[in-house]
C-alpha positions as CSV (number, residue, x, y, z in Angstrom):
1,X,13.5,11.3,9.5
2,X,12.0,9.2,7.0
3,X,12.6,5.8,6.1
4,X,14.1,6.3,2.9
5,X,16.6,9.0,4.4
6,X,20.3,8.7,4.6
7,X,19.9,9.4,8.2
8,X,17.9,6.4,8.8
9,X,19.7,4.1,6.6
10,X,23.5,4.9,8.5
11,X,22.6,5.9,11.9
12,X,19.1,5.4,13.4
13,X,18.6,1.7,11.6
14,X,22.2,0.2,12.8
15,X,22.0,1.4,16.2
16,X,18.7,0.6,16.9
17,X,19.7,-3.0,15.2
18,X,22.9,-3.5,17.1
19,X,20.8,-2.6,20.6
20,X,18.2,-4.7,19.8
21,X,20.6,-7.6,19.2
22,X,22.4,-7.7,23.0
23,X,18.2,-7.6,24.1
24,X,16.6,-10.6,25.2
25,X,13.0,-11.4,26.0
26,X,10.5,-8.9,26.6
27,X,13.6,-5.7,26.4
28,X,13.0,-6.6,22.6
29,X,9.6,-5.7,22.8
30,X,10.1,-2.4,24.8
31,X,13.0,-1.3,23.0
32,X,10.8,-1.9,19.2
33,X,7.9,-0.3,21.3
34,X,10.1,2.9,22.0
35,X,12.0,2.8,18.6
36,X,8.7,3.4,17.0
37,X,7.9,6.0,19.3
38,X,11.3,7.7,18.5
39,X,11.2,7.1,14.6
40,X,7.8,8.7,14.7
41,X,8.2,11.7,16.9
42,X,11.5,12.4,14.3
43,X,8.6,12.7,11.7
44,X,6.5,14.7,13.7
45,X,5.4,15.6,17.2
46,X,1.6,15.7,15.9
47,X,2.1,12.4,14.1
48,X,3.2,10.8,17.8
49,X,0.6,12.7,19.5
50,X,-2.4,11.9,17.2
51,X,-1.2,7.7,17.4
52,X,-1.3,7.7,21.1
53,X,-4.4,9.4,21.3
54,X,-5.8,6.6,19.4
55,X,-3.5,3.6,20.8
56,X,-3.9,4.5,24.5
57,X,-7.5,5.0,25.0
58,X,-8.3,1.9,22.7
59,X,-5.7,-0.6,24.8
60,X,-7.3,0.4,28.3
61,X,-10.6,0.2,26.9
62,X,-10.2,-3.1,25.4
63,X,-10.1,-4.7,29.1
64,X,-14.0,-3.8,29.4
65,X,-14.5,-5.4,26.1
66,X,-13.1,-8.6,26.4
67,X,-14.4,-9.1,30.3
68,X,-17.8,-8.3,28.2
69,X,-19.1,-5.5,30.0
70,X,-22.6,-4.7,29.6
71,X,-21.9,-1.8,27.4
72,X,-19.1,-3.2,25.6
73,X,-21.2,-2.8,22.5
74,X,-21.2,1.5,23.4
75,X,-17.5,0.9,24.5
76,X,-16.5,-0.7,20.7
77,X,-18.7,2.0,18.9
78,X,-16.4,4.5,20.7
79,X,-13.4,3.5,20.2
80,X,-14.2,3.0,16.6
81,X,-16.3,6.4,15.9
82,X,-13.2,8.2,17.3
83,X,-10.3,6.4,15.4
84,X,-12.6,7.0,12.5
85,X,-13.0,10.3,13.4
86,X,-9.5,11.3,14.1
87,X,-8.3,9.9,10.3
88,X,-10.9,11.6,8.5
89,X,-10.5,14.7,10.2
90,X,-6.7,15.0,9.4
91,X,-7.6,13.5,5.9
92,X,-10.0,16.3,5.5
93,X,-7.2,18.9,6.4
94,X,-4.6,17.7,4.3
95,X,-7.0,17.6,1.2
96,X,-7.9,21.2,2.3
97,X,-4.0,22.4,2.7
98,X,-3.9,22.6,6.4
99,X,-1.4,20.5,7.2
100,X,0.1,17.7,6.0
101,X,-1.2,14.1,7.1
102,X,0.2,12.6,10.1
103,X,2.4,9.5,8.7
104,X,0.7,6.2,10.1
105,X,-2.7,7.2,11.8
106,X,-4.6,5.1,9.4
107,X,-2.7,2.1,9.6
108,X,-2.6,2.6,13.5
109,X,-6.4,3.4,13.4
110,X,-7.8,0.6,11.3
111,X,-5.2,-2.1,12.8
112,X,-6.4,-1.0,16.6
113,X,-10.7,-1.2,15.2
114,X,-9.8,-4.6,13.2
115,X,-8.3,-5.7,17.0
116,X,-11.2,-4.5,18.9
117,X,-13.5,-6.0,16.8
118,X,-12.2,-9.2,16.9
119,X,-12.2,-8.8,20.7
120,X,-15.2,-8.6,20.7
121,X,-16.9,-11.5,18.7
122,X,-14.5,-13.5,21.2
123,X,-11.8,-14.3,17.8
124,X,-8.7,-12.8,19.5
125,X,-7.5,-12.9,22.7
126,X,-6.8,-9.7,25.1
127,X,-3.6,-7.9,24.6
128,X,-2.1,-7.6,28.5
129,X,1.3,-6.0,27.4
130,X,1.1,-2.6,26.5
131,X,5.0,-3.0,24.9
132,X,3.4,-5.5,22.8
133,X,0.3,-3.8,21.9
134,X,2.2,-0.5,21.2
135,X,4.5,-2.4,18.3
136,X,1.1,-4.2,16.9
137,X,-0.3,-0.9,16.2
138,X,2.8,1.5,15.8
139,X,5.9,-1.1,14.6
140,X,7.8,1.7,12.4
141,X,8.3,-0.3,9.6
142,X,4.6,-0.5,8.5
143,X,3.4,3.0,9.2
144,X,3.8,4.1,5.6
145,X,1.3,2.0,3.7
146,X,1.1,-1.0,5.9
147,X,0.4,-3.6,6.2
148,X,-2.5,-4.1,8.5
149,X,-1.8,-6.9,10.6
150,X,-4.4,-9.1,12.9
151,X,-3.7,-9.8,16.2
152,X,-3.9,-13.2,15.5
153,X,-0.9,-12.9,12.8
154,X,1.5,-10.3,14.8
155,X,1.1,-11.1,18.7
156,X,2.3,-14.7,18.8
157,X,5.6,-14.0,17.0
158,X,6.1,-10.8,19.5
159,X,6.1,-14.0,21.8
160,X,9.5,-15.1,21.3
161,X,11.7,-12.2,18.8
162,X,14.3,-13.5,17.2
163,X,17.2,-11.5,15.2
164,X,19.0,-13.7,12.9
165,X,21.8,-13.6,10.1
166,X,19.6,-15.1,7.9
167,X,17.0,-13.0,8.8
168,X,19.0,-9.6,8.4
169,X,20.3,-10.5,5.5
170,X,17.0,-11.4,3.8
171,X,15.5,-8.2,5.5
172,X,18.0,-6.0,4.2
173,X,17.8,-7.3,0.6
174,X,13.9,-6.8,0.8
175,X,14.6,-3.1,2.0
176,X,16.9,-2.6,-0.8
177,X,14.4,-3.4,-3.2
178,X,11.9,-1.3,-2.1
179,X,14.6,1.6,-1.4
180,X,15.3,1.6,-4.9
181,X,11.6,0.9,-6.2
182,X,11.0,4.4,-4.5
183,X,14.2,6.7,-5.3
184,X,15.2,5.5,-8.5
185,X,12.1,4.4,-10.0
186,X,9.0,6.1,-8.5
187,X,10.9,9.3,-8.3
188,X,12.3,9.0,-11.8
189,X,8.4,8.6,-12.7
190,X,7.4,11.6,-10.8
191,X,9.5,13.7,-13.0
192,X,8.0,12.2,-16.2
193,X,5.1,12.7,-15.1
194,X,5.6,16.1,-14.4
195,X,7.0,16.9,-18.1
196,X,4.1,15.1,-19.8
197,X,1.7,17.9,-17.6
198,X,3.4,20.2,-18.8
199,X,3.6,19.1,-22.4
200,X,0.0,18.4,-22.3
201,X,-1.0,22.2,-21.1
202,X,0.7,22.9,-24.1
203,X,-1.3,20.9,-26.6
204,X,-3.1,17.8,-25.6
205,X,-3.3,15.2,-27.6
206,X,-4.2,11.0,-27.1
207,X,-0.9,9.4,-26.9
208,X,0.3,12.1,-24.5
209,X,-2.9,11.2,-22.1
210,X,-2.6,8.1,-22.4
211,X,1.2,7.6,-21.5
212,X,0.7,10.6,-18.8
213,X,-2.0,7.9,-17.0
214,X,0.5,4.5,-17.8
215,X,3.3,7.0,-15.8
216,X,1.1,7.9,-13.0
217,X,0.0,3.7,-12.6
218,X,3.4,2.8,-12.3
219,X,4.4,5.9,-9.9
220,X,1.5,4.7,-8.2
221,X,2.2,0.9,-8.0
222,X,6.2,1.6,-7.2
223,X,5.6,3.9,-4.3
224,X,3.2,1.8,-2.3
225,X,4.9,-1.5,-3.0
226,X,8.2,-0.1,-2.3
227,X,6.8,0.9,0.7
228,X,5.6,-2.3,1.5
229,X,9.0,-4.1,0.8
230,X,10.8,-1.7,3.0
231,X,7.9,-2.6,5.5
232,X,8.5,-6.6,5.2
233,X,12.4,-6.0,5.3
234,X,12.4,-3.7,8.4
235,X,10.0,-6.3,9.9
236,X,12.5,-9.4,8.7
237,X,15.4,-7.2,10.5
238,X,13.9,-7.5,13.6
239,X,12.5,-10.7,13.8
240,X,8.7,-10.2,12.5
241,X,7.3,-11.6,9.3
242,X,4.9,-9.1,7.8
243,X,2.7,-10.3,5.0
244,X,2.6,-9.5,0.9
245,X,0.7,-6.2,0.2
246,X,1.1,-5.7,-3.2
247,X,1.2,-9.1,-5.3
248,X,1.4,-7.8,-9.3
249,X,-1.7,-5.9,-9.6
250,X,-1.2,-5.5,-12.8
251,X,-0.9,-8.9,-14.2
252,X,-4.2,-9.0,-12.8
253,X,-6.9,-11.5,-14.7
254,X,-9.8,-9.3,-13.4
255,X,-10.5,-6.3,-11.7
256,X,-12.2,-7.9,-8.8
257,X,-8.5,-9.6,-9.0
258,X,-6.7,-6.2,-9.0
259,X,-8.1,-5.5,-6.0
260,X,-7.6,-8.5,-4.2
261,X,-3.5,-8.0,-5.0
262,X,-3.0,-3.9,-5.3
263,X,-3.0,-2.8,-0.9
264,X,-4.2,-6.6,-0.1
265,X,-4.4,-5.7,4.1
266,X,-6.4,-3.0,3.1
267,X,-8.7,-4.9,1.0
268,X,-9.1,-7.8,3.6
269,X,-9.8,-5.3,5.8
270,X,-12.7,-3.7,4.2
271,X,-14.1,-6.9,3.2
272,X,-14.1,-8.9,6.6
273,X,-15.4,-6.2,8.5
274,X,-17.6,-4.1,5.9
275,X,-18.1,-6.2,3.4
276,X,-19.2,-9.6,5.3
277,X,-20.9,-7.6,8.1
278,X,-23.7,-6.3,4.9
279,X,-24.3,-9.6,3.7
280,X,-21.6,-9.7,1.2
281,X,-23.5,-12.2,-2.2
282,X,-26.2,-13.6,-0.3
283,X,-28.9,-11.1,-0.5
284,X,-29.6,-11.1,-4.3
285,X,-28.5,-8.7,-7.7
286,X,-28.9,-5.6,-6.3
287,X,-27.6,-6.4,-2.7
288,X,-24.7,-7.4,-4.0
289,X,-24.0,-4.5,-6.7
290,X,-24.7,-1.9,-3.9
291,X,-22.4,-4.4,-1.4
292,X,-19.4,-4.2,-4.4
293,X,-19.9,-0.5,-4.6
294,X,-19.6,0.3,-1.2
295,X,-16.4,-0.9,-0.5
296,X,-14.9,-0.1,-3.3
297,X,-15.7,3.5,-3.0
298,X,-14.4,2.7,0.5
299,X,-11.3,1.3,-1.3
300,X,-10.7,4.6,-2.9
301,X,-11.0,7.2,0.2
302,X,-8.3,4.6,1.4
303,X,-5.6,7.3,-0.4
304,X,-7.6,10.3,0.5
305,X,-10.8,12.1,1.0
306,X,-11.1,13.2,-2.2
307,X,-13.8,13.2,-4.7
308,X,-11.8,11.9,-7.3
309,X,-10.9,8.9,-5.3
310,X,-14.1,8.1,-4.6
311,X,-15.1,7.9,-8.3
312,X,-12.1,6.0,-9.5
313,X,-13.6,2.9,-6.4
314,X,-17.0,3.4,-7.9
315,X,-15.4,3.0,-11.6
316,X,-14.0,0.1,-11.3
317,X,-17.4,-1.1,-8.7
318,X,-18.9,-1.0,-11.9
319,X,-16.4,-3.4,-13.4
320,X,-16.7,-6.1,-10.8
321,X,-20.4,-5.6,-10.3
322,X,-20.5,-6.9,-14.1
323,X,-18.2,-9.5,-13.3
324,X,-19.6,-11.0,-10.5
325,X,-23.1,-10.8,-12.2
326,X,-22.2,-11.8,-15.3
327,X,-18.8,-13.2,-16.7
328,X,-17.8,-15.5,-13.6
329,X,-20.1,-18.3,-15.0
330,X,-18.6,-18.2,-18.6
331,X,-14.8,-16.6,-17.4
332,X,-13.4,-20.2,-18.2
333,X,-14.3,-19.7,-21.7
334,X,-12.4,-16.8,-21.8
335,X,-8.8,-16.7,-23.2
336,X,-6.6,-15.8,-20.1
337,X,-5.0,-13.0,-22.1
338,X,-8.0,-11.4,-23.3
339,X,-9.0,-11.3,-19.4
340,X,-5.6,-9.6,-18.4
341,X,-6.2,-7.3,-21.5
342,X,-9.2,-5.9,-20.7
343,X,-8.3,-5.6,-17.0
344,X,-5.4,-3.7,-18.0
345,X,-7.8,-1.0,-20.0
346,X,-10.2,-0.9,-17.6
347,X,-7.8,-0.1,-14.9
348,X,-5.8,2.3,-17.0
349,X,-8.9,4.2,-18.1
350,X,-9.8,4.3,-14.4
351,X,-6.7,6.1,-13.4
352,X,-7.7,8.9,-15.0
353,X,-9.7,9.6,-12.1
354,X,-7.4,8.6,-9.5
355,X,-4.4,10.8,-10.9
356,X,-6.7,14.1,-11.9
357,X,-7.1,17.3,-10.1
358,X,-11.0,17.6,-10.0
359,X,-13.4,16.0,-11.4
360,X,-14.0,18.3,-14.2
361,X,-10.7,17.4,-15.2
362,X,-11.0,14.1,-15.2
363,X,-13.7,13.8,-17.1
364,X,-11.6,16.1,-19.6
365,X,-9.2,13.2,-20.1
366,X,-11.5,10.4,-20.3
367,X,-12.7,12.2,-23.6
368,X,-9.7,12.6,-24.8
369,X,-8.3,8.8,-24.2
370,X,-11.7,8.0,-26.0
371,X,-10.9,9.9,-29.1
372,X,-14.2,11.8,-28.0
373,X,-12.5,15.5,-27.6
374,X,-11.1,15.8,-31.6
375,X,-7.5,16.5,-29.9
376,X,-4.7,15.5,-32.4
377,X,-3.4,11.5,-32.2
378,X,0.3,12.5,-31.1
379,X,2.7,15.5,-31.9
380,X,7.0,15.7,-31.9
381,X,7.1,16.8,-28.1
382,X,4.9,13.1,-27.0
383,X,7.6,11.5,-29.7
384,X,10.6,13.1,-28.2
385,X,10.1,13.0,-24.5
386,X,9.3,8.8,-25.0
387,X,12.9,9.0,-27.2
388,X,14.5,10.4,-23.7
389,X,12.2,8.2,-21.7
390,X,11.9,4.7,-23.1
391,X,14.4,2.8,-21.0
392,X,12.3,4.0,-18.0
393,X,9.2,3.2,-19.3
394,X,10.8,-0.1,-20.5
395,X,11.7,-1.1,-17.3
396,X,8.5,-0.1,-15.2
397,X,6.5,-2.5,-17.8
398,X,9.1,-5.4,-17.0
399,X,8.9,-5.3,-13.9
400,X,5.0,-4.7,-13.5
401,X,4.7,-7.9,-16.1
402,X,5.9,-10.2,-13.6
403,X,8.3,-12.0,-16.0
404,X,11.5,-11.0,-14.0
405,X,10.3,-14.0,-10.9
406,X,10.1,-16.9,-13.6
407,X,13.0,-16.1,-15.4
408,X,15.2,-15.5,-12.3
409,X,13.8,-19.1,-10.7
410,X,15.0,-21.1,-13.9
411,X,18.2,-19.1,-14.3
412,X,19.1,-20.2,-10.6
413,X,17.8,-23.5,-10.9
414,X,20.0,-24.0,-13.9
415,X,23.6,-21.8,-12.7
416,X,22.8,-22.0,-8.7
417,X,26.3,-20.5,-8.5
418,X,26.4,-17.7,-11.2
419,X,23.2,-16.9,-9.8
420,X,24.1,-16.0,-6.2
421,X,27.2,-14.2,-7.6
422,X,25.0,-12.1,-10.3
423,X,22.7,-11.5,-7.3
424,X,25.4,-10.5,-4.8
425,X,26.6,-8.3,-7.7
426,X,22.9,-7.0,-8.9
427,X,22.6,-5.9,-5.0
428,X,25.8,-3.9,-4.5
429,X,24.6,-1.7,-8.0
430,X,21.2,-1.9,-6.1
431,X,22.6,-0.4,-4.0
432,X,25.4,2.7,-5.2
433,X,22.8,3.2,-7.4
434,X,19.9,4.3,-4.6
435,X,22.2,6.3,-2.6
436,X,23.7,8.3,-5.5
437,X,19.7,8.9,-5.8
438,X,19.6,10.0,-2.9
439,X,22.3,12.1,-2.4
């Protein structure tokens, strides 16, 4: 049962709401704990199986740890080497056709080593509650794409839950959002993309390229973020505030900047605990260009073990490796929208690695976006499918540009009243419009 199915939305989401609401105390905790369990055994019984594998071992374990055992060093390395091991081995078999990848060991993984770790350099305390340390690492809501949460940020509020109207109401409308990012929009997407491939087996050309890579950006940047919203309103629903994962990557004024706001847990991640841990700036030039490139490249196995993905992190390594060395001094000078310009470029010219099917392939549509492969400029199919497609394309660059949040703040700062209505009103569509999606 997947978030996004009917199932979910009018029968597993209300009941497990209305039960949670005639809970008090720590029954909250054990019925979320439980919840989670059940939403993700529904996915799959290998998916539950793999998550306790890695929860259980890692919350007895972390005892040893925080009483600082003498081989709580071995103890951490363990727990972390087998996490590790466990996601890259189901990564591997996915990538390979075996099977498909267990929904939520990675978040699960990464947000258990982030905990241990902290443990262990004393900047956390020790989880007693094994209700409590179940929903930190398994809380449904955020198994998709996150986020990863600290213990510092997501014990305390586990603490003292709290369901309320404004709350559910707030949660829901976030849900709805992200609901309709993924079914209306994302999916929508996936079928253009889809008739653009198979235009461009046909006869390739630059436009066609080009507009086959903007497609697969905003497939890519809908998904995850709709995701995320449906993680931040699930989490509002029950009385936890989950943190902003996705904050307008593409308005982005650099693309050291586009990474700090596309999968932001992800990226904090990989920084505090990678990043820092090498030395980060401080060791000189070529420290810190082998530093960026690392986690990048660490950035792009994040969405698989895949070749490809590891070249489209070193790609744009090679972007912020010449902005940290050498525009950050003079990026004042710069006009702000030549900045988001060539951040744009550079990270649509770097999806064609991200979005391609080997690396051969790739490297195939780099030369073509470059004008390099002497394909034709554009031909009546590219013309005609953005004819049928130019309200959704329209749409996906509205909403990426991040003009919709200014305009809607002055239009209810102006007509507070019209604006709740219109809003009240823009929800209900929201809505219809989802579940006739989904239907």
């Amino acid at each position: 049962m997947q978030l996004y199915s009917l199932g979910f939305l009018f029968f597993l989401l209300p009941l497990g709401g209305l039960a949670y609401y005639f809970l008090r105390g720590s029954g909250r905790r054990i019925f979320l704990l439980f919840y989670s369990l059940l939403f993700v055994a529904l996915l799959s019984p290998l998916c539950l199986a793999v998550i306790l594998a890695m929860a259980i071992p890692d919350f007895l374990l972390a005892r040893l740890i925080a009483d600082a055992h003498p081989k709580a060093r071995t103890i951490l390395l363990f727990c972390v080497i087998k996490d590790l091991t466990l996601v890259v081995l189901f990564s591997i078999l996915t990538e390979l056709g075996r099977l498909v990848l267990p929904l939520g060991i990675a978040i699960a993984a990464f947000t258990s080593i982030g905990y241990l770790i902290d443990l262990y350099h004393g900047e956390c305390e020790l989880i007693e509650d094994p209700a409590a340390y179940g929903v930190f690492c398994c809380f449904f809501g955020k198994l998709y794409v996150g986020p990863i949460v600290s213990a510092q940020q997501f014990i305390p509020q586990l603490e003292n839950l709290q369901m309320t109207g404004e709350g559910i109401t707030r949660g829901m409308i976030q849900f709805l959002r992200g609901l309709a990012k993924i079914v209306v929009l994302a999916d929508s997407l996936w079928e253009l993309i889809a008739q653009w491939e198979t235009l461009l087996a046909q006869e390739v050309t630059v436009l066609g390229t080009w507009l086959h890579v903007l497609c697969y950006i905003f497939y890519v940047y809908f998904t995850l973020s709709g995701y995320s919203d449906m993680a931040r309103g699930t989490g509002a629903i029950f009385g936890l505030d989950l943190p902003e994962n996705f904050h307008h990557p593409l308005q982005s004024a650099s693309v050291a900047d586009f990474f700090g706001r596309f999968n932001i847990s992800a990226n904090r991640f990989v920084r505090k605990y990678v990043y820092q841990a090498l030395g980060a700036e401080d060791n000189g030039p070529l420290s810190t260009s082998v530093n960026i490139l690392l986690i990048t490249m660490l950035m792009g196995l994040w969405y698989g073990i895949n070749l490809n993905y590891l070249v489209w992190g070193a790609f744009l390594g090679l972007f912020i490796v010449f902005e940290v060395l050498y525009i950050d001094r003079h990026v004042e000078k710069i006009p702000p929208y030549l900045c988001r310009l060539y951040t744009f470029i550079a990270i649509l010219i770097s999806f064609c690695w991200y979005c391609g099917d080997s690396l051969a392939a790739s490297a195939a549509s780099l030369k073509v976006m470059l004008g390099l492969s002497g394909a034709a400029a554009a031909n009546q199919s590219c013309f005609y499918l953005l004819q049928t497609h130019w309200l959704l394309l329209a749409v996906s660059v509205f909403l990426c540009s991040g003009a919709l949040t200014p305009l809607l703040a002055r239009f209810t700062r102006r007509w507070p009243n019209v604006a709740h209505t219109a809003a009240l009103l823009w929800n209900v569509v929201l809505l219809a419009t989802s579940l006739a999606f989904l239907l």
